[in-house]
N, C-alpha and C positions, 0 to 999 in steps of 0.2 A: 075074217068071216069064216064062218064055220063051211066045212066042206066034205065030200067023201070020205078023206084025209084026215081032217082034222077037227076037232071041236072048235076053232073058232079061239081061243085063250091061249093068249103066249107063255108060256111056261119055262124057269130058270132053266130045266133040264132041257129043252129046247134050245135054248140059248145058249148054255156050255156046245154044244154041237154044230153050233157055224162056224165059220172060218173069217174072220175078219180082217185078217194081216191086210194092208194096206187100207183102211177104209178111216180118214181122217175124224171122225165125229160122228156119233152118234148121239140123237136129240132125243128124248124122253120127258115131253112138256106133259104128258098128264101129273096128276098131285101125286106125292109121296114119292114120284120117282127114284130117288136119289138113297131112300132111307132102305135099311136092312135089316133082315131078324137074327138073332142070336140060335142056335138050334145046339141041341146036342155040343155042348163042351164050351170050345170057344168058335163053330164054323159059323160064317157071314154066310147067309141065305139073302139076297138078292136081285133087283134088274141089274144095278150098276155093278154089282162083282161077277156078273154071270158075263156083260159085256166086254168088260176088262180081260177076265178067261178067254173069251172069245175070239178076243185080239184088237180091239179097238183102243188108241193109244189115249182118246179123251173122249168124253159124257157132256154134253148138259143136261141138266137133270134138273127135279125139283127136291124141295126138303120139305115142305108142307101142303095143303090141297091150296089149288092156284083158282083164279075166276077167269072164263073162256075171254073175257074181252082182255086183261088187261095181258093174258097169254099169249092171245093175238096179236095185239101190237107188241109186244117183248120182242117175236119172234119176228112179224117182218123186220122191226129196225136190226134186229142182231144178224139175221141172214140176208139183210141189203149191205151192212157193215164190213160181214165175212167176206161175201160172195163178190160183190161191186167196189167196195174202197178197199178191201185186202187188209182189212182189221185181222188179228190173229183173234181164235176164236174168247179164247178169255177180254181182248182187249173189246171184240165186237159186243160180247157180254156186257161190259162195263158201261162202254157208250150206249146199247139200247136201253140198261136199266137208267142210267141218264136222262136217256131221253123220255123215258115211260112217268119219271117221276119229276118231271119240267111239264107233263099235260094235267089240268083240273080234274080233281078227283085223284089221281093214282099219283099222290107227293105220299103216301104211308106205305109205310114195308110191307106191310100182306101184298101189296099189286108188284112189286118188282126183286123183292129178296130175295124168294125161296129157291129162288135160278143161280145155280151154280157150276162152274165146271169143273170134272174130276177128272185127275190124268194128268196127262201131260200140260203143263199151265203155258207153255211157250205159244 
């Protein structure tokens, strides 16, 4: 939200500028999260490369626009998985889109694909 401070818009160049050494995960379930623009030559303009700079050892992230319900449930199964069974975060991945695509309605890839994790895969 916008403030005194700030416009309210998180911006890559904000993000080169945290400090994130220890911070296991970083989640970015809006759409597109995951994807990156080409700019001048060959430099990655990004959320996911701006994070990585940042110091964060892994992403989930999205690769296309996602729909609020079935992102919904992605994520609690994937951070009950993490958080409570101690799934590693790619594995807790795997089991929620599992699980997302075992409930009516969300068995097709648009609801549970575009979630992936980037970084460190352990």
């Amino acid at each position: 939200a916008g403030d005194n401070q700030n416009d309210g818009f998180l911006q890559v160049h904000e993000i080169f500028d945290l400090d994130l050494e220890g911070v296991d995960l970083v989640t970015l379930s809006a759409c597109d999260t995951a994807l990156s623009r080409i700019y001048s030559g060959d430099d990655l303009v990004g959320l996911s490369r701006a994070f990585v700079y940042a110091g964060t050892p892994r992403l989930l992230a999205t690769l296309w626009p996602v729909e609020d319900r079935s992102t919904y449930l992605l994520m609690t199964a994937f951070y009950r998985s993490w958080t409570t069974e101690g799934a590693s975060p790619p594995e807790a991945l795997r089991r929620a889109q599992a699980h997302l695509r075992s409930l009516p309605g969300y068995e097709h890839p648009f609801h549970w694909a575009p979630f992936v994790v980037i970084g460190d895969w352990q």
